[in-house]
mmCIF file of the N, C-alpha and C atoms, coordinates in Angstrom:
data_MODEL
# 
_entry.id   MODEL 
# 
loop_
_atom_site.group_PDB 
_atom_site.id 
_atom_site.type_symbol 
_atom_site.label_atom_id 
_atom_site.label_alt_id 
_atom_site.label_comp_id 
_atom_site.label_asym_id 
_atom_site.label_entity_id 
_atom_site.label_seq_id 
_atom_site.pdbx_PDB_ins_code 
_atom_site.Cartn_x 
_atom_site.Cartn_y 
_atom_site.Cartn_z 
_atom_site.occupancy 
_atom_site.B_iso_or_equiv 
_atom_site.pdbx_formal_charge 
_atom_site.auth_seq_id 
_atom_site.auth_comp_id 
_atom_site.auth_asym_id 
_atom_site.auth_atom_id 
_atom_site.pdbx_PDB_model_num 
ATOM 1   N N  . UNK A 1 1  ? -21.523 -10.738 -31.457 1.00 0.00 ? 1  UNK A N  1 
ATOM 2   C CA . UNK A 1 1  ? -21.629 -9.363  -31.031 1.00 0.00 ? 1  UNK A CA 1 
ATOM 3   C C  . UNK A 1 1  ? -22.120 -9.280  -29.591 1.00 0.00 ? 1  UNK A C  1 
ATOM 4   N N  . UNK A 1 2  ? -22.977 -9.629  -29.520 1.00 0.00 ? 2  UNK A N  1 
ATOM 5   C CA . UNK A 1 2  ? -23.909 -9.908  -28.082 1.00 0.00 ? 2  UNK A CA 1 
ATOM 6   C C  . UNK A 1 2  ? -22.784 -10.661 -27.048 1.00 0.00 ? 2  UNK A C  1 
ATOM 7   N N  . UNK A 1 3  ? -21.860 -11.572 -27.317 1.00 0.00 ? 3  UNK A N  1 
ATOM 8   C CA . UNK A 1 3  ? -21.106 -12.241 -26.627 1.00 0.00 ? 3  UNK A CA 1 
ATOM 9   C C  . UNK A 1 3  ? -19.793 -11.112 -26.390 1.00 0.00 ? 3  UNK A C  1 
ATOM 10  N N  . UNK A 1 4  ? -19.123 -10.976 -27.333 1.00 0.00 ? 4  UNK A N  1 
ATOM 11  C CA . UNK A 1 4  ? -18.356 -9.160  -26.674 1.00 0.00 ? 4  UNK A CA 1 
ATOM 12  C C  . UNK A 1 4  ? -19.042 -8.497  -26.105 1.00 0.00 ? 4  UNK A C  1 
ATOM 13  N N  . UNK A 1 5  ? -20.293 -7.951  -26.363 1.00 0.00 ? 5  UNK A N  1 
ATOM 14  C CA . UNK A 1 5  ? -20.794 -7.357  -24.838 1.00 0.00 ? 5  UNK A CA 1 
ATOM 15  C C  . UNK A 1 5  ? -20.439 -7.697  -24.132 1.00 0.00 ? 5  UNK A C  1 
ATOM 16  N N  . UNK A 1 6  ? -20.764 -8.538  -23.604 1.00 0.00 ? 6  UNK A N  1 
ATOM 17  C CA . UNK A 1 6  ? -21.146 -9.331  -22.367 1.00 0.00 ? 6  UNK A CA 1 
ATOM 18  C C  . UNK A 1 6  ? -19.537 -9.513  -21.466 1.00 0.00 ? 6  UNK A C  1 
ATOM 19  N N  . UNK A 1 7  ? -19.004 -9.988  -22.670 1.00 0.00 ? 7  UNK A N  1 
ATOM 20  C CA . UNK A 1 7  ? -17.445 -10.292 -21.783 1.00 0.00 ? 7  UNK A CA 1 
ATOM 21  C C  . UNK A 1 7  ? -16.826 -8.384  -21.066 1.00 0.00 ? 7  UNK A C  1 
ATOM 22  N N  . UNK A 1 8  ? -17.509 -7.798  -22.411 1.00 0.00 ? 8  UNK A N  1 
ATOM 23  C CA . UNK A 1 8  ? -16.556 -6.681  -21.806 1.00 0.00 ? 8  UNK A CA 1 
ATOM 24  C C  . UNK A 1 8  ? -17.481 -6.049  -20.566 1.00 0.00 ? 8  UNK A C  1 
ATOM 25  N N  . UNK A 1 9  ? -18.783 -6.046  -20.338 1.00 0.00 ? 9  UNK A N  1 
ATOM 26  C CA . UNK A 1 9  ? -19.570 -5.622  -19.076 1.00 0.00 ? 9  UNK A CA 1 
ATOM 27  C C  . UNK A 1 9  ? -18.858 -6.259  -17.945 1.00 0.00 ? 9  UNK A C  1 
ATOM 28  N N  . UNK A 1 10 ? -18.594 -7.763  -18.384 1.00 0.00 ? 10 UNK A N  1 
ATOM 29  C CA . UNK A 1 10 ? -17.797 -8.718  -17.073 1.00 0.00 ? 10 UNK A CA 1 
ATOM 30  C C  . UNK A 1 10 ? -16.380 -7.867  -16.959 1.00 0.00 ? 10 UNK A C  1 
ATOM 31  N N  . UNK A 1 11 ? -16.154 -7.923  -17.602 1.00 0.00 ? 11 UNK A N  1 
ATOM 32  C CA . UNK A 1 11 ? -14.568 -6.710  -17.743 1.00 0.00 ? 11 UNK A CA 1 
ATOM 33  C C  . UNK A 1 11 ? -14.608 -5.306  -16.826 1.00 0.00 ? 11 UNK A C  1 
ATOM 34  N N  . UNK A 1 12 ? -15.537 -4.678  -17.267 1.00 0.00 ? 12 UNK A N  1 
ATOM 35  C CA . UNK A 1 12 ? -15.736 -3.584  -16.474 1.00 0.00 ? 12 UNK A CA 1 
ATOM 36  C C  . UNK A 1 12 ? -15.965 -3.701  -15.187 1.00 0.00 ? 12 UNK A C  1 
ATOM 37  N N  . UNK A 1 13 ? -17.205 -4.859  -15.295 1.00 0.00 ? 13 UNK A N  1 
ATOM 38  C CA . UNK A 1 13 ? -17.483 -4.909  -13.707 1.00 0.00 ? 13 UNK A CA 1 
ATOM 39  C C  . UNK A 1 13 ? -16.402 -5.475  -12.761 1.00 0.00 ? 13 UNK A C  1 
ATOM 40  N N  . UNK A 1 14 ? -15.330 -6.281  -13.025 1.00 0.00 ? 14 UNK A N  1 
ATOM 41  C CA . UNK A 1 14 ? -14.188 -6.803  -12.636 1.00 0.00 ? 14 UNK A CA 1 
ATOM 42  C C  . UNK A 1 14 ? -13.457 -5.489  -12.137 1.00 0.00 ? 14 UNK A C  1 
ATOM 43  N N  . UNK A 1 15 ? -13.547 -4.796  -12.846 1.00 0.00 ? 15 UNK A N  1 
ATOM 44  C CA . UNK A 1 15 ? -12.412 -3.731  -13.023 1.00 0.00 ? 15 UNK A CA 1 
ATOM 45  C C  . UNK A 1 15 ? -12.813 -2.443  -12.327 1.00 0.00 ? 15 UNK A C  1 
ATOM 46  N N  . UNK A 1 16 ? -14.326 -2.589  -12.046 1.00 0.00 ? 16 UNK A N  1 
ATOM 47  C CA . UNK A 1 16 ? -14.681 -1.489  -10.820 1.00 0.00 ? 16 UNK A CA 1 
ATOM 48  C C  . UNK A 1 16 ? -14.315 -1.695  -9.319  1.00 0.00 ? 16 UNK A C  1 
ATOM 49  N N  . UNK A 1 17 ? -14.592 -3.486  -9.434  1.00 0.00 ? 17 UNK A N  1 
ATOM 50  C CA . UNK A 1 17 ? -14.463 -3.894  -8.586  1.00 0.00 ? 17 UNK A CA 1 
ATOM 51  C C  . UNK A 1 17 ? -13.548 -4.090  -7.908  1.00 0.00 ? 17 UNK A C  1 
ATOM 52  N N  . UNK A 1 18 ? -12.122 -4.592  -8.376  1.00 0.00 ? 18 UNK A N  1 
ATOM 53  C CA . UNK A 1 18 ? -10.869 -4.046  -7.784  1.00 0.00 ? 18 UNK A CA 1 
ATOM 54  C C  . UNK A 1 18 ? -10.750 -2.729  -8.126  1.00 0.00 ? 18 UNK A C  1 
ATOM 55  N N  . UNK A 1 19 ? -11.145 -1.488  -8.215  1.00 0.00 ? 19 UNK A N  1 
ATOM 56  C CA . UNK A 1 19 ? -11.010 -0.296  -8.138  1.00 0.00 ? 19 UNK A CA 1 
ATOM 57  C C  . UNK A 1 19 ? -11.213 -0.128  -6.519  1.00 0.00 ? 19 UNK A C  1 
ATOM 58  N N  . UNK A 1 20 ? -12.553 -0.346  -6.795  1.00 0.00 ? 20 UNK A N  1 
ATOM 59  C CA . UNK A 1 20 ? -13.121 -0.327  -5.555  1.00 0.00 ? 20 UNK A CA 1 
ATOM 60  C C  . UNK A 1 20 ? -12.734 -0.983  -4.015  1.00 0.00 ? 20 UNK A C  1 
ATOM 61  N N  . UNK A 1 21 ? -12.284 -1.909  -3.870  1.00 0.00 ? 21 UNK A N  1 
ATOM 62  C CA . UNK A 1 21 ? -11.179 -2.601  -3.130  1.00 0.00 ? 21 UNK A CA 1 
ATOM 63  C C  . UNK A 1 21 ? -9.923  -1.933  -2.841  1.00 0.00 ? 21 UNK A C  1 
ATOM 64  N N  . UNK A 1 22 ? -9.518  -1.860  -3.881  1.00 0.00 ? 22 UNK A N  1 
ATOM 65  C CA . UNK A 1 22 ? -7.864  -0.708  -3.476  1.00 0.00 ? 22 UNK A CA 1 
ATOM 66  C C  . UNK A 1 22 ? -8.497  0.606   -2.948  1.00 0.00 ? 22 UNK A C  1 
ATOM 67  N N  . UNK A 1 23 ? -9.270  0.851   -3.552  1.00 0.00 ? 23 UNK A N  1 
ATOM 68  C CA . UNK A 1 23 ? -9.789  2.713   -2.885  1.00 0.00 ? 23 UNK A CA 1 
ATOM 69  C C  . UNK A 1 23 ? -10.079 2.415   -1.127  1.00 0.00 ? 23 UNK A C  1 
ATOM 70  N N  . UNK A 1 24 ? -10.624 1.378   -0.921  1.00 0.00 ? 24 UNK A N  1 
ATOM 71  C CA . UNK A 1 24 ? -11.124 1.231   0.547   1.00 0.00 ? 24 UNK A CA 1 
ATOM 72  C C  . UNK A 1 24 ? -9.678  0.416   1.095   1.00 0.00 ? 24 UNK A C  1 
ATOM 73  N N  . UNK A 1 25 ? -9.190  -0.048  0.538   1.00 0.00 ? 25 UNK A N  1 
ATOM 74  C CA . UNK A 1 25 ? -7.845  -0.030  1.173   1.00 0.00 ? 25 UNK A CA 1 
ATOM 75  C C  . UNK A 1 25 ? -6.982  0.668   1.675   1.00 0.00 ? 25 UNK A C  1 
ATOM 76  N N  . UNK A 1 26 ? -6.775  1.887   0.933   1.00 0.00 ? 26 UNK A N  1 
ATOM 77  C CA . UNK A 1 26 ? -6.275  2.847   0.780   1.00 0.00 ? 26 UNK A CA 1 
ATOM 78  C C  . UNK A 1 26 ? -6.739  3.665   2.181   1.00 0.00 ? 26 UNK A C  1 
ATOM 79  N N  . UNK A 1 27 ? -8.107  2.973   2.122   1.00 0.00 ? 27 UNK A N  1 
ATOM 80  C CA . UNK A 1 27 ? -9.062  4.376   3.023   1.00 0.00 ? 27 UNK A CA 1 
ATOM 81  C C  . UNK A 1 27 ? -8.459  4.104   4.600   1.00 0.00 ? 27 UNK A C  1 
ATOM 82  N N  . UNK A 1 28 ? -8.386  2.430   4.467   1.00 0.00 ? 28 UNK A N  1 
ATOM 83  C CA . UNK A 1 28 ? -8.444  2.115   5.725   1.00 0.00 ? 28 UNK A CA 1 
ATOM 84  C C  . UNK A 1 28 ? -7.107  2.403   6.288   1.00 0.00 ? 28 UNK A C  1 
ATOM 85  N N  . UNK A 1 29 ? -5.691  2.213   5.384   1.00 0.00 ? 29 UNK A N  1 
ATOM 86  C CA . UNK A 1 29 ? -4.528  2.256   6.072   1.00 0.00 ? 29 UNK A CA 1 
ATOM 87  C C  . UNK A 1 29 ? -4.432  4.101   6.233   1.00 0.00 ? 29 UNK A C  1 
ATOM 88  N N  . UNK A 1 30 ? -5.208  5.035   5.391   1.00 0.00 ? 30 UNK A N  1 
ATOM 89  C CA . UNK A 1 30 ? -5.418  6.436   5.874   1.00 0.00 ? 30 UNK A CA 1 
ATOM 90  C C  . UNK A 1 30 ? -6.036  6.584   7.482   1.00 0.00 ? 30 UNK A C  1 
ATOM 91  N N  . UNK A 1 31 ? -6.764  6.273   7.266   1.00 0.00 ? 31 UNK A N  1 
ATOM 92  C CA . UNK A 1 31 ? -7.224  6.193   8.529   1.00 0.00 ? 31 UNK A CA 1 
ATOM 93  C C  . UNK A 1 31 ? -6.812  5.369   9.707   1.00 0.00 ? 31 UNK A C  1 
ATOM 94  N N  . UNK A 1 32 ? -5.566  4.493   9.589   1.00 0.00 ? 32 UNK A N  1 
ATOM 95  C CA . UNK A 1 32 ? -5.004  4.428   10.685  1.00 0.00 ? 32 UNK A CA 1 
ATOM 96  C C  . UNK A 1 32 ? -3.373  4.874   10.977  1.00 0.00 ? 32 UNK A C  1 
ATOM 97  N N  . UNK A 1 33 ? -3.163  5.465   9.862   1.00 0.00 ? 33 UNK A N  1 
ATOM 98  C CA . UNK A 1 33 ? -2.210  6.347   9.696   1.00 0.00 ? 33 UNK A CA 1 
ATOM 99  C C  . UNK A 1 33 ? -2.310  7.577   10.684  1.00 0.00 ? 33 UNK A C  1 
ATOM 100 N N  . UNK A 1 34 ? -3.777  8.314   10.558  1.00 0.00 ? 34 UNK A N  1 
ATOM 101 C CA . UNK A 1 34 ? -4.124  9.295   10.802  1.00 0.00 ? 34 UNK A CA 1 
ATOM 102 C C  . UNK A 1 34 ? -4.590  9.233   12.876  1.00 0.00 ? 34 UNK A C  1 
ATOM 103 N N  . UNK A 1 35 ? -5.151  7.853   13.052  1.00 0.00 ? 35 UNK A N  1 
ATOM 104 C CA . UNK A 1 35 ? -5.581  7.275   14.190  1.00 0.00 ? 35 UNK A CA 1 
ATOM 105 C C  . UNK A 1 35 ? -3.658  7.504   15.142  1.00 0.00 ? 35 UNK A C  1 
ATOM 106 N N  . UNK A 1 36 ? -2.508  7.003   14.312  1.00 0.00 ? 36 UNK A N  1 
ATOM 107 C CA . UNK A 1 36 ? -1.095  6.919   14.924  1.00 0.00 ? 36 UNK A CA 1 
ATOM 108 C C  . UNK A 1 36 ? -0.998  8.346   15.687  1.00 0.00 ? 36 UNK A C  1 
ATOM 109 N N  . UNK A 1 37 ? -0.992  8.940   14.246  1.00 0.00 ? 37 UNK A N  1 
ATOM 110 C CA . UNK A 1 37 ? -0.642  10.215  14.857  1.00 0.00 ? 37 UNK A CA 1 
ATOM 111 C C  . UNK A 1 37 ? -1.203  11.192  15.730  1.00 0.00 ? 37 UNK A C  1 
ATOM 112 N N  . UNK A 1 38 ? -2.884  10.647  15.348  1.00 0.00 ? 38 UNK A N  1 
ATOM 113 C CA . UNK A 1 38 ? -3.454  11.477  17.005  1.00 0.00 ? 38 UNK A CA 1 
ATOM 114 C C  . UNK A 1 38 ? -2.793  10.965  18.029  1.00 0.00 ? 38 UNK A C  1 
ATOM 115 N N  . UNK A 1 39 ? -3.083  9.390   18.135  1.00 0.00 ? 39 UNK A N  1 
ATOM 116 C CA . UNK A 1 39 ? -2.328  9.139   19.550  1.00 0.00 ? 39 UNK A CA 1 
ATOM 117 C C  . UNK A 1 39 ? -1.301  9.111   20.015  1.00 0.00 ? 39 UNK A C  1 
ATOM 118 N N  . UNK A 1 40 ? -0.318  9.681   19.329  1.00 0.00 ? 40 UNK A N  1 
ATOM 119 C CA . UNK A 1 40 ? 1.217   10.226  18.916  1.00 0.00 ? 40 UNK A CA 1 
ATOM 120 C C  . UNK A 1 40 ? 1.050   11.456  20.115  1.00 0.00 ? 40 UNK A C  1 
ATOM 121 N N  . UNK A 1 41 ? 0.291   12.573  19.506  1.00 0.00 ? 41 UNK A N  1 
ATOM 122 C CA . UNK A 1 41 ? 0.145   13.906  19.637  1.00 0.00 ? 41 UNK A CA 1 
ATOM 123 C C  . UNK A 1 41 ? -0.676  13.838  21.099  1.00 0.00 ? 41 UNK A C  1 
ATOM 124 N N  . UNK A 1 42 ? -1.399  13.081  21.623  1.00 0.00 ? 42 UNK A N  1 
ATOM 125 C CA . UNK A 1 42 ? -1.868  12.672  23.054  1.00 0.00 ? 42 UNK A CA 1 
ATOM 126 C C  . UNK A 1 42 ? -1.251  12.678  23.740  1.00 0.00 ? 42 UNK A C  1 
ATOM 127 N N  . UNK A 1 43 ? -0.635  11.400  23.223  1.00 0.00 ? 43 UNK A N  1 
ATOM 128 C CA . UNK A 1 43 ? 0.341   11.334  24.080  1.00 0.00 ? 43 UNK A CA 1 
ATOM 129 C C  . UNK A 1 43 ? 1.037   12.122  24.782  1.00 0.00 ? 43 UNK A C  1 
ATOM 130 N N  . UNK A 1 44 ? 2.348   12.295  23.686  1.00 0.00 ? 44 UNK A N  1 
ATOM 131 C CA . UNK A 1 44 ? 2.961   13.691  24.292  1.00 0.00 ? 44 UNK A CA 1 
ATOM 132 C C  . UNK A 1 44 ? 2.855   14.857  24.559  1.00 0.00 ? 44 UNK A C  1 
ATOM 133 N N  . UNK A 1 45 ? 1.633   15.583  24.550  1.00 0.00 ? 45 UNK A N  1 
ATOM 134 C CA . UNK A 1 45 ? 0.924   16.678  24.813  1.00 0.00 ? 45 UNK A CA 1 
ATOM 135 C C  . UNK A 1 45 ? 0.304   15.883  26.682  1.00 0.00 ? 45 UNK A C  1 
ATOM 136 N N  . UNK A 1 46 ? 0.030   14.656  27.151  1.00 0.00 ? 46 UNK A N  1 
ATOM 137 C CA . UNK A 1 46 ? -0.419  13.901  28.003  1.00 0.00 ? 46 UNK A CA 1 
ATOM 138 C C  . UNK A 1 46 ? 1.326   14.143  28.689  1.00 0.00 ? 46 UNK A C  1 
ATOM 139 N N  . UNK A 1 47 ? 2.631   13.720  28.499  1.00 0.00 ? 47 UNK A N  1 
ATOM 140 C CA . UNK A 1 47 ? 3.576   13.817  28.973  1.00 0.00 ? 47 UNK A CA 1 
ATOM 141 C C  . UNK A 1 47 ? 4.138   15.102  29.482  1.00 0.00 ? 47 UNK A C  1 
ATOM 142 N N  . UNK A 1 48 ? 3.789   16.384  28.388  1.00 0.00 ? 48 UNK A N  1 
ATOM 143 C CA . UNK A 1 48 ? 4.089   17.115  29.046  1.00 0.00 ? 48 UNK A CA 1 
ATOM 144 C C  . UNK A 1 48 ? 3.067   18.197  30.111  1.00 0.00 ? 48 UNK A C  1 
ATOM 145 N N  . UNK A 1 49 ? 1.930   17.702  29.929  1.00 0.00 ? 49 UNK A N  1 
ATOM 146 C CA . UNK A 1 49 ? 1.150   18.412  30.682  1.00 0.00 ? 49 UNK A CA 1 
ATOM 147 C C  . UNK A 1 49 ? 1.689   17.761  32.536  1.00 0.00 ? 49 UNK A C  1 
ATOM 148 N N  . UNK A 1 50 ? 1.894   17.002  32.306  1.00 0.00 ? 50 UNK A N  1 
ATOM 149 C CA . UNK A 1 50 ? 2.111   16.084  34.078  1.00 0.00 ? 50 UNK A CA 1 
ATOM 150 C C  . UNK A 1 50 ? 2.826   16.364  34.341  1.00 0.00 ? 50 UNK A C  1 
ATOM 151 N N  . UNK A 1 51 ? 4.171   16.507  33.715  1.00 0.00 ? 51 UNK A N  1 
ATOM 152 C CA . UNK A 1 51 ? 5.734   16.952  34.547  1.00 0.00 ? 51 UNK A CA 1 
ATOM 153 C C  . UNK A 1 51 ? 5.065   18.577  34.668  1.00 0.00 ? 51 UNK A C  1 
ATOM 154 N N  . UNK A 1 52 ? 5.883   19.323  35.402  1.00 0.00 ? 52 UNK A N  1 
ATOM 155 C CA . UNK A 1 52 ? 5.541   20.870  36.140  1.00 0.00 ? 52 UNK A CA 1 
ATOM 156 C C  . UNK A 1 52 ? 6.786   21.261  34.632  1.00 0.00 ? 52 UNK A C  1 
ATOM 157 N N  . UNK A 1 53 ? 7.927   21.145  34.396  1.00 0.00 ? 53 UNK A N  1 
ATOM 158 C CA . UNK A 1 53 ? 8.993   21.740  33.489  1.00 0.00 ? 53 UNK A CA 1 
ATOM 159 C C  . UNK A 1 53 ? 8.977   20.699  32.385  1.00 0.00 ? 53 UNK A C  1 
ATOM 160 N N  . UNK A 1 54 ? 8.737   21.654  30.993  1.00 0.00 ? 54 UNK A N  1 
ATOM 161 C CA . UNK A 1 54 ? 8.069   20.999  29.609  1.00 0.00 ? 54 UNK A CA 1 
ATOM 162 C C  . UNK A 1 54 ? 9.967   20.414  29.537  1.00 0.00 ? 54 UNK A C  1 
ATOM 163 N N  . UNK A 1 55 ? 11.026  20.796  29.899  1.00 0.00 ? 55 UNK A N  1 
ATOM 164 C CA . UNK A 1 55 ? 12.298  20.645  29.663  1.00 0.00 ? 55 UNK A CA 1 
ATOM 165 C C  . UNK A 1 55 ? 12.397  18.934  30.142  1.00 0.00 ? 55 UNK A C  1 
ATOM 166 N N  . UNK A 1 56 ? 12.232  18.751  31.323  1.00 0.00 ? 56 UNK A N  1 
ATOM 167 C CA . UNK A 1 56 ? 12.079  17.756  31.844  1.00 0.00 ? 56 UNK A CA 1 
ATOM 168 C C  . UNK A 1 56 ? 11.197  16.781  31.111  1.00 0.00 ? 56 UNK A C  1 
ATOM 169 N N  . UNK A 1 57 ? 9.810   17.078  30.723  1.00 0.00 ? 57 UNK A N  1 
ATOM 170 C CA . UNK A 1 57 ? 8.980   16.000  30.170  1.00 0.00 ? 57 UNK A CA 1 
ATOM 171 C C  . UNK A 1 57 ? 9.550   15.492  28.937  1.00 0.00 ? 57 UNK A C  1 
ATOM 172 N N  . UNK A 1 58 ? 10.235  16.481  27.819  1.00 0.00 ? 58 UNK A N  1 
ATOM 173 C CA . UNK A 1 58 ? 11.005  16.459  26.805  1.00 0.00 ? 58 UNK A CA 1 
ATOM 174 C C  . UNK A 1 58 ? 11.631  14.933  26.882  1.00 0.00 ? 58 UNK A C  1 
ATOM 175 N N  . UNK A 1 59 ? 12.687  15.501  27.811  1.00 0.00 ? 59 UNK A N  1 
ATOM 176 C CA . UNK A 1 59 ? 13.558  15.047  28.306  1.00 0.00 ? 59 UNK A CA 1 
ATOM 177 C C  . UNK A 1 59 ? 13.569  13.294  28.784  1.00 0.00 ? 59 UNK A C  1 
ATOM 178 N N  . UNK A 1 60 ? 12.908  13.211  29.650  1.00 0.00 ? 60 UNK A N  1 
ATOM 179 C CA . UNK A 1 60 ? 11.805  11.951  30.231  1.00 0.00 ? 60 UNK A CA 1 
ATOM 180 C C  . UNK A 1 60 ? 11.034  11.207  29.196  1.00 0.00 ? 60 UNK A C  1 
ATOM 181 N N  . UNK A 1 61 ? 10.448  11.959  28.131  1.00 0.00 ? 61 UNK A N  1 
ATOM 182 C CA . UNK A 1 61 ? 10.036  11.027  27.082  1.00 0.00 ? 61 UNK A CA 1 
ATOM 183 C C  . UNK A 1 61 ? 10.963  10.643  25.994  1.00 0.00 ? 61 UNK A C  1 
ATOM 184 N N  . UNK A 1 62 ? 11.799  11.127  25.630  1.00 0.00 ? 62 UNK A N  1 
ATOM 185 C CA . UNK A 1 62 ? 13.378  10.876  24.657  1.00 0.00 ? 62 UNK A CA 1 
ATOM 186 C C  . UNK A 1 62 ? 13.849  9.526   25.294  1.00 0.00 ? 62 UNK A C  1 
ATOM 187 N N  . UNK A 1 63 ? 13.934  9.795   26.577  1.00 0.00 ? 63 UNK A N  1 
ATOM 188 C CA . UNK A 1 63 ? 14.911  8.686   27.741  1.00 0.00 ? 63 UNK A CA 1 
ATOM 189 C C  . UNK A 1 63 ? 13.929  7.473   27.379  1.00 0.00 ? 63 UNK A C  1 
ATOM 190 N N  . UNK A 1 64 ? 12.636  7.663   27.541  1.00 0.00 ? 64 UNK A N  1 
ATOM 191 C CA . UNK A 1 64 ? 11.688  6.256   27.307  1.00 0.00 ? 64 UNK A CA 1 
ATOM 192 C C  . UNK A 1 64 ? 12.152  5.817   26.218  1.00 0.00 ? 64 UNK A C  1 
ATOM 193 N N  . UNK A 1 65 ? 12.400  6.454   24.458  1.00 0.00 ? 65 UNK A N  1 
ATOM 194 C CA . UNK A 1 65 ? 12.387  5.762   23.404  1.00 0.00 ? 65 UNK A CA 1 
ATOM 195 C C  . UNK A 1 65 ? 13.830  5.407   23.262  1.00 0.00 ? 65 UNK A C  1 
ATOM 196 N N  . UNK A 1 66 ? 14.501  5.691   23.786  1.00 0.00 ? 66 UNK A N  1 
ATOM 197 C CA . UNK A 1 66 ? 15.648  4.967   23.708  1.00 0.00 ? 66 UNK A CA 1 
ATOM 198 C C  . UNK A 1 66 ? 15.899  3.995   24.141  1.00 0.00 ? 66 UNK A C  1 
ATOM 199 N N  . UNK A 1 67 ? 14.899  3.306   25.495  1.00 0.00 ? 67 UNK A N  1 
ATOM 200 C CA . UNK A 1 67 ? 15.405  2.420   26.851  1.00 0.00 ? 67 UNK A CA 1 
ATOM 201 C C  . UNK A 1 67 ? 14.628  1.577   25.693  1.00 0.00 ? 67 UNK A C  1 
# 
């Protein structure tokens, strides 16, 4: 009896424990998911503030992802 305890506490605790691992996994590729797209949104908010015509900066940054 005492020995099923025991295995199943080891069980649980196993089983928090990769819980716990995937959750902070999870956390971390969120958070650099989230890190992309700010510097996504910098960026090109950074591109079009410098050109004088937002048409042009558009324009000028399209031409970059293609080259």
């Amino acid at each position: 009896m005492s020995s099923d305890i025991q295995r199943f506490r080891s069980f649980i605790s196993a089983l928090s424990t990769l819980v716990n691992l995937a959750a902070n996994r999870c956390y971390k590729i969120r958070m650099r998911f989230y890190y992309v797209i700010i510097q996504f949104l910098f960026t090109f908010k950074c591109l079009i503030t410098v050109d004088t015509s937002t048409k042009n900066a558009i324009t000028s940054y399209f031409g970059m992802i293609r080259n």
